[in-house]
Kinemage of the C-alpha trace (Angstrom):
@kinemage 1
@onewidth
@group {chain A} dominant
@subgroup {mainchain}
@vectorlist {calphas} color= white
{ca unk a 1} P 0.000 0.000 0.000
{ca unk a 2} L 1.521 3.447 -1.308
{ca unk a 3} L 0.643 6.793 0.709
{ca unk a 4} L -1.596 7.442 -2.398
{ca unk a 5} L -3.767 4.161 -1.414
{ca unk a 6} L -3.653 4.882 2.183
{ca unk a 7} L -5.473 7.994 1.049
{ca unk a 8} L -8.063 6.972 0.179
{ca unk a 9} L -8.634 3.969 2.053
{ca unk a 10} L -8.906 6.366 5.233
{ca unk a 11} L -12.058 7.738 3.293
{ca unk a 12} L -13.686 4.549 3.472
{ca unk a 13} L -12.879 3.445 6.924
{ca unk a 14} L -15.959 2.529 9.396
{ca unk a 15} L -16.461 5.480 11.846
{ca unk a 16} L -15.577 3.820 14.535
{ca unk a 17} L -11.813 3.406 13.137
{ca unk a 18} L -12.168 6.950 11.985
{ca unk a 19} L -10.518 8.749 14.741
{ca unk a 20} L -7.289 6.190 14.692
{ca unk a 21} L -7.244 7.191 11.086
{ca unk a 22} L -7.101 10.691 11.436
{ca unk a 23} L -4.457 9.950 13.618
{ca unk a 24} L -1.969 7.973 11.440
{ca unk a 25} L -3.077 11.026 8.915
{ca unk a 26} L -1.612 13.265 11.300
{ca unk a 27} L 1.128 11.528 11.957
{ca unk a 28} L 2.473 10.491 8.258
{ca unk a 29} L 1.801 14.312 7.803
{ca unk a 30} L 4.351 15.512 9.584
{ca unk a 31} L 6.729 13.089 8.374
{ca unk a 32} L 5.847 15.329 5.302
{ca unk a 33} L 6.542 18.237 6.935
{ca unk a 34} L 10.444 17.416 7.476
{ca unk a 35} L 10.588 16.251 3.612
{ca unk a 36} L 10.612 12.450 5.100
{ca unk a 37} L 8.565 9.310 3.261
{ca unk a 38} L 6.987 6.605 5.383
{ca unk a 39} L 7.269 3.154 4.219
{ca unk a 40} L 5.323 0.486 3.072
{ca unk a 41} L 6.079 -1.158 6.069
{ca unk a 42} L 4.830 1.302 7.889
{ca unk a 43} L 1.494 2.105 5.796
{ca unk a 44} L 0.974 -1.547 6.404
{ca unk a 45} L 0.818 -1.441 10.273
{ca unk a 46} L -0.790 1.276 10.154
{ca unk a 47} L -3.871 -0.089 8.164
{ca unk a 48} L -3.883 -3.133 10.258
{ca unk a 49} L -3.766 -0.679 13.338
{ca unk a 50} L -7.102 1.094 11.966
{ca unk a 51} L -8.783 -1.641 10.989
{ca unk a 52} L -8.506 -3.591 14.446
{ca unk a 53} L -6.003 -6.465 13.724
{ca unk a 54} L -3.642 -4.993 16.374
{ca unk a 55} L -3.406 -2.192 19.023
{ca unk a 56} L -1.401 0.583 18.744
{ca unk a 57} L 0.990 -0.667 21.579
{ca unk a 58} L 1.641 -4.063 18.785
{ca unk a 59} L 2.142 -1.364 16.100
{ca unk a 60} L 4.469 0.421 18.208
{ca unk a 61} L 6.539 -2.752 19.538
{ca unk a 62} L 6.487 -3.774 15.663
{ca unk a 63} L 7.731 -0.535 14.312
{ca unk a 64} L 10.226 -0.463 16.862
{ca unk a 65} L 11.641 -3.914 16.305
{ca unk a 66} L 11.594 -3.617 12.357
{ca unk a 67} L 14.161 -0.511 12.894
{ca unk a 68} L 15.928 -1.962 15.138
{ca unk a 69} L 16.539 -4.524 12.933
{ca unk a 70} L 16.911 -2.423 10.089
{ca unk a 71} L 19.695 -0.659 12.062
{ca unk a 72} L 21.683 -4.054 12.541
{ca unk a 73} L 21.713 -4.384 9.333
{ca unk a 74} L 23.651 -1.144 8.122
């Protein structure tokens, strides 16, 4: 899922998920903001974040371990 596709699947999001949305909006924004791109990786937890596969404290343990490993690697 591309930033283009997250988009507009936050338009069709139930209301209940709406205000997590808005939040990952806001968020991904202001990556913008400093010129920085989110990844797919990223887009990915997200959407399973709004649509009530995990919580945000899993998409925060998973984001943190997929840069940590991301940093072993370099």
């Amino acid at each position: 899922m591309n930033i283009e596709q997250f988009s507009e699947y936050l338009k069709h999001v139930k209301p209940r998920r709406r205000k997590i949305a808005e939040n990952w909006g806001i968020a991904i924004g202001l990556q913008a903001v400093d010129d920085l791109h989110v990844s797919e990786f990223l887009l990915d937890v997200a959407k399973r974040n709004i649509d009530g596969e995990i919580t945000i404290d899993e998409a925060e343990a998973l984001i943190e371990e997929h840069y940590r490993e991301a940093d072993k690697d370099k």
